[in-house]
C-alpha positions as CSV (number, residue, x, y, z in Angstrom):
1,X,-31.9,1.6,11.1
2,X,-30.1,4.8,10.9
3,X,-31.5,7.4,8.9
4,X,-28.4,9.9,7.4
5,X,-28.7,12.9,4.8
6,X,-25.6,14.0,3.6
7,X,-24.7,13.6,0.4
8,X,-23.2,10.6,-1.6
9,X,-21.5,11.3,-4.2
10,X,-17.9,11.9,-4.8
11,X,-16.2,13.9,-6.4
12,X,-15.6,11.9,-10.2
13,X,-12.7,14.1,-11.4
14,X,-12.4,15.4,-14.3
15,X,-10.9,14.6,-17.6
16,X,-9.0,16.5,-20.8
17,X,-11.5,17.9,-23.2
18,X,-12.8,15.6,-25.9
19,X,-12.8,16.9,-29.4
20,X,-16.2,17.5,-30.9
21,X,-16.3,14.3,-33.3
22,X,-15.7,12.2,-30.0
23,X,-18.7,14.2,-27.9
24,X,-20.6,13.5,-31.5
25,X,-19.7,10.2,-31.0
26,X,-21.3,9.3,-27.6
27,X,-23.4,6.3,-27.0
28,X,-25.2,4.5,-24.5
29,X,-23.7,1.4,-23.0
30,X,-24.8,-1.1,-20.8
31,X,-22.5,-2.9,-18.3
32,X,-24.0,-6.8,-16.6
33,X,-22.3,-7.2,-13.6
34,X,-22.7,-10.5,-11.7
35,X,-20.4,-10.0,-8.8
36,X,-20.7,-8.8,-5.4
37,X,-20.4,-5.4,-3.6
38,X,-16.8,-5.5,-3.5
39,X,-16.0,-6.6,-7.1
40,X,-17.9,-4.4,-8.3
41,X,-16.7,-1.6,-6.2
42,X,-13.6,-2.4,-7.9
43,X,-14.7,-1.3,-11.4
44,X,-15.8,2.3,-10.9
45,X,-13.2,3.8,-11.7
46,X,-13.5,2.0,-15.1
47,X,-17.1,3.7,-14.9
48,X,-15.9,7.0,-14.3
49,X,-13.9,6.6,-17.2
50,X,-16.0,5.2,-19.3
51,X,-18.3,8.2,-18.5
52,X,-16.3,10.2,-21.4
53,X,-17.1,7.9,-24.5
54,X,-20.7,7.5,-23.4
55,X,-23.8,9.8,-23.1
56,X,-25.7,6.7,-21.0
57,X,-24.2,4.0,-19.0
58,X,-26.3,1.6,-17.5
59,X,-26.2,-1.3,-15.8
60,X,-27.6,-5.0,-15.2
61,X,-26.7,-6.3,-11.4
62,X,-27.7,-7.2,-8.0
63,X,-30.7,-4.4,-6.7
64,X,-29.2,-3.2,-3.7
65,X,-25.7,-2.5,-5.8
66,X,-27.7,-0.6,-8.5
67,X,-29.4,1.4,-6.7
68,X,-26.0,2.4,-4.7
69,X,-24.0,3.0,-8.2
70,X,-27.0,5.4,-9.1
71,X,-27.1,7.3,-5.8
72,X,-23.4,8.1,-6.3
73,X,-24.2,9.3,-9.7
74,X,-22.3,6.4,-11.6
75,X,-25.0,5.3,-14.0
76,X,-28.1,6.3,-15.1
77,X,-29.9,3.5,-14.7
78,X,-29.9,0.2,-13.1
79,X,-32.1,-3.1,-13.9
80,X,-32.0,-6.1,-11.3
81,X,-30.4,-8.6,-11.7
82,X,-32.9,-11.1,-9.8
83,X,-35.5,-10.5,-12.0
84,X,-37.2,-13.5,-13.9
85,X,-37.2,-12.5,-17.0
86,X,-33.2,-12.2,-16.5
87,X,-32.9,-15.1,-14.7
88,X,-34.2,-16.6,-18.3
89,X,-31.3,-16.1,-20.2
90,X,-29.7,-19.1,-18.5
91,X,-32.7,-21.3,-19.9
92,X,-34.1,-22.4,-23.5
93,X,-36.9,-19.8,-23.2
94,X,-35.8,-16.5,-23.1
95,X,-38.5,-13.6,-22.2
96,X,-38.9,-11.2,-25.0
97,X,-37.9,-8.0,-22.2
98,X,-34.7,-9.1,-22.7
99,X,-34.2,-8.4,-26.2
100,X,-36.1,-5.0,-25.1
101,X,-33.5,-4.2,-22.3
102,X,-30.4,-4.8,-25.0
103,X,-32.0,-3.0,-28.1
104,X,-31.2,0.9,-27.2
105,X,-27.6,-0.1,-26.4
106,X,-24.4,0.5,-28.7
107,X,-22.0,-1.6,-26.5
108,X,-22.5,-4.1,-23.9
109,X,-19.8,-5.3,-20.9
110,X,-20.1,-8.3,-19.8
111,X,-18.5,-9.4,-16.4
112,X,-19.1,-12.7,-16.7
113,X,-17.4,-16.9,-15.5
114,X,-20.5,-18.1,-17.8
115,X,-19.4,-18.8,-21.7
116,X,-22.9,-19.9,-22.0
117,X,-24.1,-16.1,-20.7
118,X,-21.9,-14.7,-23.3
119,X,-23.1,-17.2,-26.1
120,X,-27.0,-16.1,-25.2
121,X,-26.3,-12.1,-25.6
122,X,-24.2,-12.6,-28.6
123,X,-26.9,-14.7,-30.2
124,X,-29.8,-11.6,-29.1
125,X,-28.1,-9.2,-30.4
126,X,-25.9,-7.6,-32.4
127,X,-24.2,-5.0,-30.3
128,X,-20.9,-5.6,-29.7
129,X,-20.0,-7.2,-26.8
130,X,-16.6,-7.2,-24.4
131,X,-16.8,-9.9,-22.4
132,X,-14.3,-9.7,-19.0
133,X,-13.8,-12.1,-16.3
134,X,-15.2,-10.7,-13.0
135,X,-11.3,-11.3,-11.8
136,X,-8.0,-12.3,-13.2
137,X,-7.0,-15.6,-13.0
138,X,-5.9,-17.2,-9.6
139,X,-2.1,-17.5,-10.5
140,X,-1.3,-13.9,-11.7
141,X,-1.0,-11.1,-8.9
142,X,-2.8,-7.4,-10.8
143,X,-5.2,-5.6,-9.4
144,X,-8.9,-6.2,-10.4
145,X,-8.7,-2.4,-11.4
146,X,-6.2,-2.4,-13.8
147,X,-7.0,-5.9,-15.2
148,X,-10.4,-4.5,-16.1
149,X,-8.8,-1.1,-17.4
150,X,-6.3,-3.3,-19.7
151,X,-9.1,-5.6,-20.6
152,X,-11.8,-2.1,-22.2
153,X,-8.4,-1.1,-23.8
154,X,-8.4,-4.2,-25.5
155,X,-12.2,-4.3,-26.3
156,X,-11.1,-0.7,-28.0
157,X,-13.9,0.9,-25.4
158,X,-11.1,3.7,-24.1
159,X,-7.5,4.8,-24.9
160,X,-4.4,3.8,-24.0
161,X,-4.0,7.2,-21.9
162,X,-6.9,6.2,-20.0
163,X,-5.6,2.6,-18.9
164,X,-3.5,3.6,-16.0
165,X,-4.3,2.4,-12.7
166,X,-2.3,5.3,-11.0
167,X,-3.7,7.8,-12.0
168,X,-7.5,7.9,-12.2
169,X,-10.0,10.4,-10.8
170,X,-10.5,9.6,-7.3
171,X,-13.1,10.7,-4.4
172,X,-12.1,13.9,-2.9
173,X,-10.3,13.9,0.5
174,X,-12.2,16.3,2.6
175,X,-12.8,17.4,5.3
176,X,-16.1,15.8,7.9
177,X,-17.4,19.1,10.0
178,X,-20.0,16.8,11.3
179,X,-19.0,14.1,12.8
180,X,-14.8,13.8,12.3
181,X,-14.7,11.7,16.0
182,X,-16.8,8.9,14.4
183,X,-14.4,6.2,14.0
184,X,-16.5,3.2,12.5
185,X,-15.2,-0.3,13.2
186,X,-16.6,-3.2,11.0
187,X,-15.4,-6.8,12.3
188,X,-17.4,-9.0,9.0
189,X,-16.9,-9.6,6.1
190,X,-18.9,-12.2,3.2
191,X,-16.2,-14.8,4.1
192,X,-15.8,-16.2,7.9
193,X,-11.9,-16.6,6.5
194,X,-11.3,-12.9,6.4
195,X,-12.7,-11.9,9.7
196,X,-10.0,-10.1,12.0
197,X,-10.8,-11.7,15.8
198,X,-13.8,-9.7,17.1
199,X,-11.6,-9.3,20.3
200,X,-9.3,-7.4,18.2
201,X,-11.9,-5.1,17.5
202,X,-13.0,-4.7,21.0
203,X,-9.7,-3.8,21.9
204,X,-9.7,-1.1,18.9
205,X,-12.3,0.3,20.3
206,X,-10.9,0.8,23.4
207,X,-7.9,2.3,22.6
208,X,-10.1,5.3,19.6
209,X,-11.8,5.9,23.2
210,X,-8.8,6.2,24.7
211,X,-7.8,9.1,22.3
212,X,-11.2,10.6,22.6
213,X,-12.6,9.3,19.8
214,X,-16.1,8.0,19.2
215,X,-15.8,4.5,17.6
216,X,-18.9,2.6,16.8
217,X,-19.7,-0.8,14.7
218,X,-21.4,-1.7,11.7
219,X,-22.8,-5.1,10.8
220,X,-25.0,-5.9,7.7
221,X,-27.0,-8.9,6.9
222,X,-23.9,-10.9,6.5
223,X,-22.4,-10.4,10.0
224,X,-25.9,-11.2,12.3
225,X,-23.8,-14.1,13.6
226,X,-21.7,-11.0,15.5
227,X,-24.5,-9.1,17.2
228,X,-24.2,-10.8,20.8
229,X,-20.6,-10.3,20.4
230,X,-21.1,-6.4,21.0
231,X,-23.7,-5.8,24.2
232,X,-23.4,-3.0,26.1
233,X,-25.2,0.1,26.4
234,X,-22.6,3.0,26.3
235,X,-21.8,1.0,22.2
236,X,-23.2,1.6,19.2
237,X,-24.2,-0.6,17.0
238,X,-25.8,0.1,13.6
239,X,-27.7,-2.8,12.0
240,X,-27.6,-1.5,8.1
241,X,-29.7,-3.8,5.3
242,X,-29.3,-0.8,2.6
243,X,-26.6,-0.2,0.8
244,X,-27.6,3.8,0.6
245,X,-27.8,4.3,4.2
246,X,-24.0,2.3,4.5
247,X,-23.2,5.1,2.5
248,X,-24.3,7.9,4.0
249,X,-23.3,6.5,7.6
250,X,-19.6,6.2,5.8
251,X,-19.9,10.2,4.6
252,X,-20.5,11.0,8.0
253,X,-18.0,9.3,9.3
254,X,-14.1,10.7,10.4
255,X,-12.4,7.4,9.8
256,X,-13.2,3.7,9.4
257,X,-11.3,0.6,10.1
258,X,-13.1,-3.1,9.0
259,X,-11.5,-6.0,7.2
260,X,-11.6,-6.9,3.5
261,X,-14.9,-6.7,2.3
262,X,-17.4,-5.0,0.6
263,X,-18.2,-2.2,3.0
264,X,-14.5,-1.5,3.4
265,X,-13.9,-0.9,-0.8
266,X,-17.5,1.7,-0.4
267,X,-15.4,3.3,2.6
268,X,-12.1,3.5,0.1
269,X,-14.3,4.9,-2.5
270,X,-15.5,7.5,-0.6
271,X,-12.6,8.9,0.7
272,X,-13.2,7.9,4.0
273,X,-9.5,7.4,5.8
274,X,-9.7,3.6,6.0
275,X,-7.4,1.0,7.7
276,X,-8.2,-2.5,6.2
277,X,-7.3,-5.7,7.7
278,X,-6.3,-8.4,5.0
279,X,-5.5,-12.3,5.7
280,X,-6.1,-15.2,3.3
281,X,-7.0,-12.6,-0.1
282,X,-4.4,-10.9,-1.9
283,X,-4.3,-7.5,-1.2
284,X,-2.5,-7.1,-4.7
285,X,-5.2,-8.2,-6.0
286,X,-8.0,-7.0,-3.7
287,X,-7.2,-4.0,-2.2
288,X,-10.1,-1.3,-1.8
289,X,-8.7,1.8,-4.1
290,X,-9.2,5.5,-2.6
291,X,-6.9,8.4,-1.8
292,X,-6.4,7.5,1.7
293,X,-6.5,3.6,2.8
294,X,-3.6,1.4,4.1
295,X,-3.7,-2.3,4.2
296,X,-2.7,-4.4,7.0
297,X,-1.2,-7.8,6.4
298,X,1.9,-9.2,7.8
299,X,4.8,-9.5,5.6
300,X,4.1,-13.7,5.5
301,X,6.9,-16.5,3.1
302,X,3.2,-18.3,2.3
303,X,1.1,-16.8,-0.7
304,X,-2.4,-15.1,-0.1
305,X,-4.3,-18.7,-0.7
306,X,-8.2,-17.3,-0.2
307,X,-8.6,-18.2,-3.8
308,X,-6.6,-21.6,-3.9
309,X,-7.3,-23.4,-0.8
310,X,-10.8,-23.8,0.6
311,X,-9.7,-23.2,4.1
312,X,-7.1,-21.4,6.1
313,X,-4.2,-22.9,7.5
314,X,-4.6,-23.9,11.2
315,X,-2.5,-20.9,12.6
316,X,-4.2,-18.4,10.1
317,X,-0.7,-16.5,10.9
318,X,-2.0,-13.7,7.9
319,X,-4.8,-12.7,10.5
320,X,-3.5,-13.7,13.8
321,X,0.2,-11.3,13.6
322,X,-1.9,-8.5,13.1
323,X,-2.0,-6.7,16.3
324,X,-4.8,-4.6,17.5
325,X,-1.6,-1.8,18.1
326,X,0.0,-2.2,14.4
327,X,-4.3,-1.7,12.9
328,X,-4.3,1.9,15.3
329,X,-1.2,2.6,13.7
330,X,-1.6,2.4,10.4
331,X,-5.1,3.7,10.8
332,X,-3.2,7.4,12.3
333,X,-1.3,7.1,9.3
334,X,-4.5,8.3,7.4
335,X,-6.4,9.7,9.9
336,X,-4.1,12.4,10.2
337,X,-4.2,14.0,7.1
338,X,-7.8,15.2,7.7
């Protein structure tokens, strides 16, 4: 386990002054998230706009993501989402906590596939409620980012000025005086589909050494299946379980290169010059959003089917033309603005 101190938050941005009736005017809000690390990855920059219209934001999700969205200083306060008495709102008996957990709460977001979810917290309480899909529909190509912005300006929870994609307060792209020759490589991913060939990252790491660069690999709790992939004793490997210590080891880092997954839109976040590796997903829809990330997918006449088909076409041509030389590439493209 590696144990890293530097600090993890990012630098939110900042935003035109609110009048006084608006500052008046704050609330707290309470976002239920049911999605994974990378989905909801996806919706902090919503957060960090949302941060405007509300003293308190907190929020209802997995453990290990709440505790991650506090450390970076995204909400206040996070409640778990495999708790019992949350796991009863998709019963007949509902724990009383619940109606304690919604009462000091002036709006609620719910990302949500479950009608019946939405029919429970409507029926507890009163506060109005914007209810979003975790992702837009299969057929239409927007980014999860902006479909969530355009969906709060719908709900009326921000203004129109604040519903641009482009434009939104980003991590800071800084400088790493510690350790800017860490290059760290991560071959998983939650889906087998979207896993780049671990020889591809072998090769990767070869050619950072090459350079004089110090690559090393991270695997989480989804990617155990990879471990005897990567013997050797001159290789590092970190074994990370906490989303916390991901996040530190990604602040220290110069550089990171993985394919689409969680740990990849943390990295983007961060600021960390990032080269992802796409196949089956959409990067359209998918891609990790920070000031210095470029995706790698080959230009393919097929359509991004990760979300359509339930397996990937036998030459998996949207992984497979990706060459271990056109990944160091575009990951230079980044790494050289440090």
């Amino acid at each position: 386990m590696i144990s890293c101190h530097n600090r993890l938050q990012p630098r939110l941005g900042t935003f035109d002054h609110l009048s006084i009736s608006e500052i008046m005017a704050k609330k707290n809000l309470l976002i239920i998230h049911q999605g994974a690390l990378g989905d909801f990855i996806l919706i902090f920059p919503a957060i960090i706009r949302l941060k405007q219209y509300y003293e308190v934001i907190d929020v209802l999700c997995q453990s290990g993501i709440g505790k991650l969205a506090k450390a970076l200083g995204l909400v206040d306060k996070w409640y778990p989402l495999e708790a019992a008495y949350v796991a009863s709102l998709f019963t007949n008996r509902i724990d009383s906590k619940i109606k304690t957990l919604l009462s000091p709460y002036a709006d609620i977001i719910l990302f949500t596939l479950s009608d019946q979810l939405e029919r429970t917290i409507r029926r507890l309480t009163a506060v109005p409620t914007c209810h979003i899909p975790p992702r837009p529909p299969g057929y239409v190509r927007i980014h999860l980012t902006k479909f969530v912005l355009e969906n709060l300006l719908n709900c009326r929870l921000i203004k129109k000025t604040d519903a641009g994609v482009e434009d939104f307060p980003r991590s800071a792209r800084r400088s790493r005086p510690g350790y800017p020759a860490r290059i760290l490589l991560h071959p998983g991913a939650g889906s087998l589909r979207k896993r780049w060939p671990i020889k591809n990252f072998l090769e990767i790491e070869a050619l950072l050494k090459d350079a004089g660069l110090e690559p090393q690999f991270i695997l989480g709790p989804a990617e155990e299946d990879l471990v005897d992939t990567l013997p050797g004793a001159n290789r590092t490997v970190h074994l990370l379980t906490d989303l916390i210590e991901l996040a530190a080891l990604l602040n220290s880092a110069g550089g990171y290169i993985g394919n689409d997954s969680g740990a990849s839109h943390l990295a983007a976040f961060l600021g960390v010059p990032s080269a992802v590796i796409f196949g089956p997903a959409d990067p359209k829809r998918w891609k990790p959003v920070g000031r210095a990330v470029e995706i790698v997918r080959p230009e393919l006449a097929c359509r991004p089917c990760f979300e359509t088909e339930t397996t990937n076409c036998d030459g998996s041509e949207c992984l497979h033309e990706s060459s271990p030389e056109k990944v160091i590439k575009a990951f230079y493209r980044v790494y050289s603005i440090l």
